[in-house]
Legacy VTK file of the C-alpha trace (Angstrom):
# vtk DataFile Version 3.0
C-alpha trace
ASCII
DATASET POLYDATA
POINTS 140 float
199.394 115.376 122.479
200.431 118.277 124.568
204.093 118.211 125.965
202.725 117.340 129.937
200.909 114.421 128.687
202.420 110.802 128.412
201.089 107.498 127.313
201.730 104.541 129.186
200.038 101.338 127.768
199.470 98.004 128.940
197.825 94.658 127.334
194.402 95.103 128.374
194.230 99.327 127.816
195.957 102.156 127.407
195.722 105.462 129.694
196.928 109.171 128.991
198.482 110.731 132.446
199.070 113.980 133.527
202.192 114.473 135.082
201.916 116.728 138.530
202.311 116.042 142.328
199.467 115.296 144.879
199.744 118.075 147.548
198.133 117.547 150.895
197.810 120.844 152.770
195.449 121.390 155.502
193.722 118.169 155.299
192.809 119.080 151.618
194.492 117.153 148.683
195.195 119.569 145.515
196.806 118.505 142.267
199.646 120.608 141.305
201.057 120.098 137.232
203.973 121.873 136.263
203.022 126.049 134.349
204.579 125.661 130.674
205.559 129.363 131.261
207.554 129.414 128.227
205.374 127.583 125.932
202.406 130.171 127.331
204.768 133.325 126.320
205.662 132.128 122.961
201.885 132.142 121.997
201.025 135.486 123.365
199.549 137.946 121.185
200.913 141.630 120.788
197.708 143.805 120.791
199.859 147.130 119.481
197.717 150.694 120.428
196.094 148.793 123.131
195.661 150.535 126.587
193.889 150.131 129.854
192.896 153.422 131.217
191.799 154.165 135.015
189.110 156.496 135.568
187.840 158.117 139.251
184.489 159.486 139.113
184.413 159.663 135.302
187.967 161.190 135.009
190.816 159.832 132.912
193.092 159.211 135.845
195.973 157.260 133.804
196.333 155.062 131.212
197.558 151.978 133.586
199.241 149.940 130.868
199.951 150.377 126.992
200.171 148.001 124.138
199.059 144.513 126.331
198.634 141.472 125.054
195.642 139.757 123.403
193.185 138.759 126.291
190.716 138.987 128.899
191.193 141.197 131.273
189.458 141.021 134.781
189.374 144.297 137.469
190.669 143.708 140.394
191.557 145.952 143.626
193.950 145.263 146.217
193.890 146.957 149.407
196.044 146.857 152.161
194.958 146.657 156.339
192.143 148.917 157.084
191.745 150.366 153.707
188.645 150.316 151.390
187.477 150.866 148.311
184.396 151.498 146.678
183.733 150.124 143.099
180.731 150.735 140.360
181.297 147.939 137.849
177.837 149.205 135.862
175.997 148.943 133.763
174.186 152.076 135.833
177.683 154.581 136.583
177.181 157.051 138.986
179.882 158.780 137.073
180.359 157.861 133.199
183.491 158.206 131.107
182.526 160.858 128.489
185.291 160.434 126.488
185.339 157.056 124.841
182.472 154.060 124.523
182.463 151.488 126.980
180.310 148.563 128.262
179.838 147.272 131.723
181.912 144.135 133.248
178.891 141.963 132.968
178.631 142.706 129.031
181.946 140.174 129.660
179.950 137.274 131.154
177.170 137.410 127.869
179.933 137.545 125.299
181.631 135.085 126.903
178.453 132.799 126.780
177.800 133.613 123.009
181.419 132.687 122.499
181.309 129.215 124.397
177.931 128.185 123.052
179.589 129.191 118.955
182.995 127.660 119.798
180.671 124.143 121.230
178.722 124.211 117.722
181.532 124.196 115.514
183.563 121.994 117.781
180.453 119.389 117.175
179.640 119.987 113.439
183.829 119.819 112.887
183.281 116.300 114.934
179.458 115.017 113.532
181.418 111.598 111.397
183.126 110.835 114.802
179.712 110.785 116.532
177.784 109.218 113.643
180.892 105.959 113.381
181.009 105.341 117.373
177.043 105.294 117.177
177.439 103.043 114.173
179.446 100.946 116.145
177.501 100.385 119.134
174.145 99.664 117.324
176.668 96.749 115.090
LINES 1 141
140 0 1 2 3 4 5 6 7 8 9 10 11 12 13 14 15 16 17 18 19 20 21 22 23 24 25 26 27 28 29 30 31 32 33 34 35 36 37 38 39 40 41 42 43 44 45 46 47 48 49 50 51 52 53 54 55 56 57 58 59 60 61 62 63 64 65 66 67 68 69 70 71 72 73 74 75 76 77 78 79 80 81 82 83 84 85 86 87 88 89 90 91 92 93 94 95 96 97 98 99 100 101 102 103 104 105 106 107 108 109 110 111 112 113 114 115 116 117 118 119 120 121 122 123 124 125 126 127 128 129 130 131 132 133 134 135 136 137 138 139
C-alpha cells in the first residue's frame, strides 16, 4: 500500500483513505494530496544520449535539452502579452526536418492507445483466478 494511503477499520468494514485537504476556491471544491516529490525522483530514469532538438522551418535551431529522463514529453509554447506563435504539429509539415526521422504528435495519442489497451490485457490475464474465485463466490 502506497506511503499516502492509510487503513482505518471498524467492526462492520474497513476503508482505505487518502490523505489530502478539501480546498474550496471560487465556489469549486478541489482535492489537494500531498506530491511525493522525493519518492517521484528516486524512480526517474536516466535516458543517457537523449536530446530534444528545436527546429524553425525545418532548421536545427538548438538542441533544447540533453540526456532527459525516461518519459513523455508534451510541446508546449508560452507566450507572453501580445505575442503569438504559429505551430505545425503534422503529420503534413510545411517545412520537414531533413536530418533525422520523426513522427507527428498525434503518432503519441495511437501509441499511447496500443499501450493502454496491452498494459489492460495483461493486467486481466495476470488477474483471470481473482475474477474466476469472486464469480465463484457469488454464484455459491
Amino acid at each position: 500500500m502506497p506511503s499516502h494511503w492509510y487503513s482505518s477499520s471498524c467492526d462492520m468494514y474497513k476503508a482505505q483513505v487518502l490523505v489530502g485537504a478539501l480546498i474550496k476556491f471560487k465556489s469549486h471544491l478541489y482535492f489537494e494530496e500531498k506530491d511525493l516529490v522525493q519518492e517521484t525522483e528516486k524512480s526517474l530514469t536516466d535516458n543517457d544520449n537523449s536530446k530534444i532538438i528545436l527546429y524553425k522551418n525545418g532548421v536545427c535551431y538548438n538542441v533544447a535539452w540533453q540526456d532527459i529522463y525516461e518519459g513523455v514529453y508534451y510541446p508546449a509554447v508560452s507566450i507572453y502579452k501580445n505575442a503569438t506563435v504559429s505551430i505545425n504539429f503534422g503529420p503534413d509539415f510545411k517545412y520537414p526536418p531533413k536530418d533525422l526521422t520523426y513522427l507527428p504528435v498525434q503518432a503519441m495519442a495511437s501509441q499511447a492507445m496500443v499501450e493502454h489497451t496491452l498494459a489492460d490485457m495483461i493486467y486481466h490475464i495476470e488477474h483471470e483466478q481473482e475474477y474466476i474465485d469472486v464469480a465463484a463466490a457469488a454464484f455459491c
